[in-house]
TINU-395005 format. One record per residue (C-alpha): x, z, y; residue in three letters. Coordinates in steps of 0.001 Angstrom, whole numbers, padded with zeros to 6 digits, always signed. Example, Ala and Ser with C-alpha at 12.3 -4.5 7.8 and 13.67 -1.06 7.14 Angstrom:
TINU-395005
+012300+007800-004500ALA
+013670+007140-001060SER
END
This chain:
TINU-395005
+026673-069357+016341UNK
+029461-069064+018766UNK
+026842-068213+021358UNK
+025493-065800+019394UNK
+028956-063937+018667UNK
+029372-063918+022906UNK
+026355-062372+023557UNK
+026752-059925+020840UNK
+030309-059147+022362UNK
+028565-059369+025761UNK
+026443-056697+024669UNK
+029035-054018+023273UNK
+031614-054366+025863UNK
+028282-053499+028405UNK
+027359-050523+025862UNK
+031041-049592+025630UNK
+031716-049650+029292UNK
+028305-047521+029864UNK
+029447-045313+027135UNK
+032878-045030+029302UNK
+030788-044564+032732UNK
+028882-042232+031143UNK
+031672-039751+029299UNK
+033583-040238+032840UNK
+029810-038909+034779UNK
+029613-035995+032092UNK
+033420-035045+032183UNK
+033193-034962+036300UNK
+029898-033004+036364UNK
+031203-030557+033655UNK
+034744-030348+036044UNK
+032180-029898+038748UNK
+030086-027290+036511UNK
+033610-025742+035403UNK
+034599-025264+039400UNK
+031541-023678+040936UNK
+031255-021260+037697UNK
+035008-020170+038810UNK
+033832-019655+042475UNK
+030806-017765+041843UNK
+033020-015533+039141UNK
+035079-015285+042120UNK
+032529-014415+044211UNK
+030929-011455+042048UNK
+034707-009871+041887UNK
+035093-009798+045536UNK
+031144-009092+046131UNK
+032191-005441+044218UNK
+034535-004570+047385UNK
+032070-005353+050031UNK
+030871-002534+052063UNK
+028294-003951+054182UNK
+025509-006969+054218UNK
+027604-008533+057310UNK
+030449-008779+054267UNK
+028964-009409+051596UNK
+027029-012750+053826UNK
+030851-013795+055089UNK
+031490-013954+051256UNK
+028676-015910+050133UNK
+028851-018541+052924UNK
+032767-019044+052976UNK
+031771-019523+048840UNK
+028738-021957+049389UNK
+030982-024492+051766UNK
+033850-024488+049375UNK
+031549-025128+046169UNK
+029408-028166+048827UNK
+032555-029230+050280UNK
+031058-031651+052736UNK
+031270-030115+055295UNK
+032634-027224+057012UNK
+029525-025373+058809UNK
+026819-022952+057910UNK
+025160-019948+058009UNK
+023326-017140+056703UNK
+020310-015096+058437UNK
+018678-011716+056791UNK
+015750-010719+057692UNK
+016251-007006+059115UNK
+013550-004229+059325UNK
+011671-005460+062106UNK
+010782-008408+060369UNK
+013556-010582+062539UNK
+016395-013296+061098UNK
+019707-012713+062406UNK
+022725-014335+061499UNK
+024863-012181+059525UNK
+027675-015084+058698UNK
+028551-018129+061009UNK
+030862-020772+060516UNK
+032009-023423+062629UNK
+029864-021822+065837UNK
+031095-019363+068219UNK
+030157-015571+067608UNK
+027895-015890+070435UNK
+024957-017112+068047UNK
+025342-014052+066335UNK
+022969-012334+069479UNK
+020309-014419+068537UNK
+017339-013095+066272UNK
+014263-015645+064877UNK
+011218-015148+063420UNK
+009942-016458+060242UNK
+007722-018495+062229UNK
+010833-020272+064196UNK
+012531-021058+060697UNK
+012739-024876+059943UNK
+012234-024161+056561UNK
+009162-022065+056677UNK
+007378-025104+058586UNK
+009387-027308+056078UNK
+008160-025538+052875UNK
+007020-022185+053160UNK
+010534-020959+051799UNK
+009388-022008+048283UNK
+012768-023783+047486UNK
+015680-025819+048582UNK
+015511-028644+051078UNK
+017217-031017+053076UNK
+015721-031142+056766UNK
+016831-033736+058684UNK
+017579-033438+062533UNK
+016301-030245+062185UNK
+017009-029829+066600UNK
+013718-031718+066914UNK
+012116-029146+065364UNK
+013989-025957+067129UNK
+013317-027691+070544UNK
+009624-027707+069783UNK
+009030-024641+068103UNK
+011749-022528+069565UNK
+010847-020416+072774UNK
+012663-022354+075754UNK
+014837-019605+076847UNK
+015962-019043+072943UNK
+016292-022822+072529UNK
+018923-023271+075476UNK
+020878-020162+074265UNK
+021336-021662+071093UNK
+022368-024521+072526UNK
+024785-023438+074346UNK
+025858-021061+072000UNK
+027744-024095+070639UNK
+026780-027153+068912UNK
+023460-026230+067274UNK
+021576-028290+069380UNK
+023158-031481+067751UNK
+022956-030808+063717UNK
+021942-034315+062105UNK
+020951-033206+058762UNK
+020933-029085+057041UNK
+021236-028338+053530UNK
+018647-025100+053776UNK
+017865-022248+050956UNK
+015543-019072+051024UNK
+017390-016172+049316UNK
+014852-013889+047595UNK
+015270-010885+045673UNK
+012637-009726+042979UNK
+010282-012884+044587UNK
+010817-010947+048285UNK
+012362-013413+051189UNK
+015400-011324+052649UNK
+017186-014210+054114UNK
+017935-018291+054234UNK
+021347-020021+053957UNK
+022216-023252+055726UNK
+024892-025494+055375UNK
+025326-028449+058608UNK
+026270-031423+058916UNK
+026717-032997+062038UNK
+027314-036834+061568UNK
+025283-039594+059681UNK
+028001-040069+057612UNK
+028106-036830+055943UNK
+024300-036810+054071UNK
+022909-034071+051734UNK
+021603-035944+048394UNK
+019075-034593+045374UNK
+022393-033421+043615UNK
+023275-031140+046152UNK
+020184-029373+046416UNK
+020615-028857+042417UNK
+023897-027714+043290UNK
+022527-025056+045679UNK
+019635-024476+043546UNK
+022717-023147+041312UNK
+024253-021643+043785UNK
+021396-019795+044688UNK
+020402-018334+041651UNK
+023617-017233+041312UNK
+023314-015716+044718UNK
+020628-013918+044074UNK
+021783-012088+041481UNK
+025243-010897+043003UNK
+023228-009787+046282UNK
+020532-007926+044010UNK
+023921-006290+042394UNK
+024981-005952+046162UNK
+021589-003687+046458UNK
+021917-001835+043700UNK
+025521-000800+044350UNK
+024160-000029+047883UNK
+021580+001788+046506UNK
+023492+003777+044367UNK
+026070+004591+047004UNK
+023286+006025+049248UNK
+021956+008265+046893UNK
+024848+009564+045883UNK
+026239+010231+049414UNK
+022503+011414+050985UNK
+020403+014643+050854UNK
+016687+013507+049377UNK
+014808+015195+051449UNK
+016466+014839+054980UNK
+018124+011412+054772UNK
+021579+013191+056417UNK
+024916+013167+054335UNK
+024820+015655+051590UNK
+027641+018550+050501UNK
+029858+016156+048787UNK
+030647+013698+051611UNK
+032085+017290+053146UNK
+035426+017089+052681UNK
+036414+013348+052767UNK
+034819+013333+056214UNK
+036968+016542+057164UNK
+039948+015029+056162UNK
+039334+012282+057510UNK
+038933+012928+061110UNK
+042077+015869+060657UNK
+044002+012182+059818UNK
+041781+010930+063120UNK
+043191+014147+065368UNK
+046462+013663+064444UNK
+047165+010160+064963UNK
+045644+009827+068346UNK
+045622+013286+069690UNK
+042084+014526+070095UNK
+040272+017310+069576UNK
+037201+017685+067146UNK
+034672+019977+066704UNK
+032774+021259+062904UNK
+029809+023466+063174UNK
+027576+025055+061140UNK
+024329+025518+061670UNK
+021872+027919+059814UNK
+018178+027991+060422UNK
+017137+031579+061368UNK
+013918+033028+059119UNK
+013547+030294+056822UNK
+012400+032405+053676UNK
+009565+033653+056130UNK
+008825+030326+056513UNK
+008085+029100+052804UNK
+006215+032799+052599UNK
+003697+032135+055724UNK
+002841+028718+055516UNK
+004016+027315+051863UNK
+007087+025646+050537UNK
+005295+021741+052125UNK
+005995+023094+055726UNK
+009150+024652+054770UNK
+009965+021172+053658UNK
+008597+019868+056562UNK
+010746+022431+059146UNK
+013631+021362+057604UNK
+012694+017522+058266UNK
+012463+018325+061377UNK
+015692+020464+062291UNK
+017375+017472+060149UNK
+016005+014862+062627UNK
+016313+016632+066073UNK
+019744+017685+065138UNK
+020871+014048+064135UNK
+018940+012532+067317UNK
+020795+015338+070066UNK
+024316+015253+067909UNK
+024789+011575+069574UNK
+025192+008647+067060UNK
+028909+009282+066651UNK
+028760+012731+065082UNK
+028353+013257+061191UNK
+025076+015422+060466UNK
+025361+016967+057055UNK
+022977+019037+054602UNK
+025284+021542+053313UNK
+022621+023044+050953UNK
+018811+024624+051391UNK
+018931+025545+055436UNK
+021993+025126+056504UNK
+023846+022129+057576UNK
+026984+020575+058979UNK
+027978+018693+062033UNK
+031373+016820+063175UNK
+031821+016096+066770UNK
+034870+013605+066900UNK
+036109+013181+070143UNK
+034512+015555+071888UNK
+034969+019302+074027UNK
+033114+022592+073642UNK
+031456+022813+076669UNK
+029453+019187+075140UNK
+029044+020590+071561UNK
+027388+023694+073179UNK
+025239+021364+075840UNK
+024316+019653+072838UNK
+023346+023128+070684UNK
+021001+024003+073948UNK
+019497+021266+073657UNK
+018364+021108+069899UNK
+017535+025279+070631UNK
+015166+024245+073285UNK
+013285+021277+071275UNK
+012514+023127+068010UNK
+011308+025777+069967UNK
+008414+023835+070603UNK
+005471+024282+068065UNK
+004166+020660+067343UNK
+001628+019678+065321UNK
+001161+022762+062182UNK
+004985+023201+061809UNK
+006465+026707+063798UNK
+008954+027092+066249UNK
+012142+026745+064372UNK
+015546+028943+065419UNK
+019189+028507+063899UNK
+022785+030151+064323UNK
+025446+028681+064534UNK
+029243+029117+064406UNK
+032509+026468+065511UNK
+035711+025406+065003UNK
+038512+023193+066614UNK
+039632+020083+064054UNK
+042847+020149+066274UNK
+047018+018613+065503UNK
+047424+022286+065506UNK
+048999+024811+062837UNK
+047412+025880+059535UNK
+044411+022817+060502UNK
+043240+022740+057094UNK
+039856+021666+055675UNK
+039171+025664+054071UNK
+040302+026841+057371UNK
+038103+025171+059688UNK
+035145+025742+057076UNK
+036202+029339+056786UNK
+036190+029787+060458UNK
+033073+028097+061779UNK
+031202+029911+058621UNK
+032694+033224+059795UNK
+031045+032540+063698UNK
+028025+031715+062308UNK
+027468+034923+060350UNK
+028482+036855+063439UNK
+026490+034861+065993UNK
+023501+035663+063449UNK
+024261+039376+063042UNK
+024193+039586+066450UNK
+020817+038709+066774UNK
+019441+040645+063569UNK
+021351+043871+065768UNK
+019419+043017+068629UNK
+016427+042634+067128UNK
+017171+046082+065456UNK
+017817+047645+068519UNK
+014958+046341+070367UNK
+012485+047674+067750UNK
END
């Protein structure tokens, strides 16, 4: 009987202390649970600032390593329109890595599992110094350490089932191992991820259509001012001179009467993308409304603005494909630290050359005939 009454104790202190192990396990994983929810809230706040992908990957990584806080290395490639991985966030690597690009083929986790889901690839160098092209293989290397990663924690980030990008997070000693639980965790993390960088998109999205003409891709009328004032705020901290022109395509009506409102469409395509290719990438090309537009040369002089106007005059006087010749006016005016610099005044008197410049040829034209 006495036996009997130890093994029965036996028994309930061992279903007690499991009971104990157990409410300790669940109140650690629901601490853990109760942490990572706090990060990622704290990542969606900050995610709403973010102008750029570069940004918004910084975020995300600097996020992933504090919620897997085994280590303190990772990164984060997006696949950009060529069909190319670069790494948009590094940490623990110089910025040196940064130059490299991969393909999908090149990706660990693409030979590991097709992307389909997390995984944990050990001394994933073996693979890199295999599959890797030789010359890309030693510039990694020596980019700094990737060459001797012992085990990566690796994720595809997908949006609406699309691959867009992978996140890593490295560890570099034996010590330091990646276990089922952590790719659960990043499983969560993921998911969570996914949705803040599809909100990313959408945001993105929604700022480019509200900031860009439909049909010509340039800035549209309401981006007009803020960029005006700020490069006046640009010419009078640092002493430059700027230059705002506008730019009115000559004939247009005639245009959509001869050939139909689909090449009118189409000449205006076209005057949009020559004018944005010879403005130089650091000018602001805007579609003011129907056939006229906007440029702002920051930086720049007159004689280059009008080097520049040649230029675009000469190429859309060439007839290519069914679309016509295609001639503009245009008139100036100096953003300068100057007087009565105002954004109506330098509207008022580039609009004011333009109309004269274009009068001029109309009296011409008149005279000739």
């Amino acid at each position: 009987m006495d036996m009997l009454r130890v093994v029965l104790i036996t028994i309930l202190v061992f279903i007690i202390v499991c009971l104990f192990v157990r409410i300790a396990y669940l109140k650690k994983r629901l601490a853990e649970t109760d942490r990572i929810k706090k990060e990622l809230y704290s990542l969606g706040e900050e995610m709403t600032t973010v102008e750029s992908m570069e940004e918004a990957s910084e975020l995300i990584l600097d996020s992933a390593l504090r919620i897997i806080n085994k280590v303190d290395k990772g990164s984060i490639l997006i696949e950009d329109k060529d069909g190319l991985f670069k790494y948009s966030a590094i940490r623990g690597y110089p910025k040196e890595l940064k130059k490299i690009t991969l393909t999908k083929e090149e990706m660990y986790l693409n030979n590991y599992n097709k992307f389909k889901n997390t995984a944990i690839i050990n001394k994933p160098y073996e693979f890199d110094k295999l599959n890797l092209r030789k010359d890309r293989y030693n510039h990694m290397v020596s980019s700094g350490g990737i060459g001797s990663i012992y085990s990566v924690l690796s994720s595809p980030i997908k949006i609406k089932g699309r691959l867009i990008g992978v996140i890593n997070i490295d560890s570099m000693k034996k010590s330091v191992v990646f276990n089922q639980e952590d790719i659960r965790t990043m499983e969560h993390i993921k998911n969570e991820l996914e949705l803040t960088i599809r909100n990313f998109f959408s945001q993105e999205e929604y700022k480019y259509t509200s900031t860009h003409d439909e049909l010509t891709g340039l800035y549209n009328r309401r981006t007009l001012r803020p960029f005006i004032e700020r490069e006046l705020i640009k010419v009078r901290e640092r002493g430059i001179s700027s230059y705002f022109l506008i730019l009115d395509m000559d004939g247009f009506k005639g245009i959509n009467d001869t050939y139909g409102h689909d090449i009118g469409d189409l000449s205006l395509i076209r005057l949009a993308s020559s004018l944005k290719m010879g403005s130089g990438k650091d000018a602001i090309c805007i579609r003011l409304s129907g056939d006229e537009f906007v440029v702002i040369f920051s930086n720049t002089s007159e004689i280059e603005v009008k080097a520049k106007m040649k230029w675009l005059k000469e190429e859309l006087e060439k007839e290519i494909d069914d679309l016509p010749a295609l001639r503009f006016s245009y008139g100036m005016s100096v953003i300068e630290n100057m007087g009565e610099n105002t954004y109506e005044e330098i509207f008022r008197i580039a609009d004011k050359n333009m109309y004269h410049n274009k009068n001029m040829k109309k009296n011409r034209l008149y005279i000739i005939n």
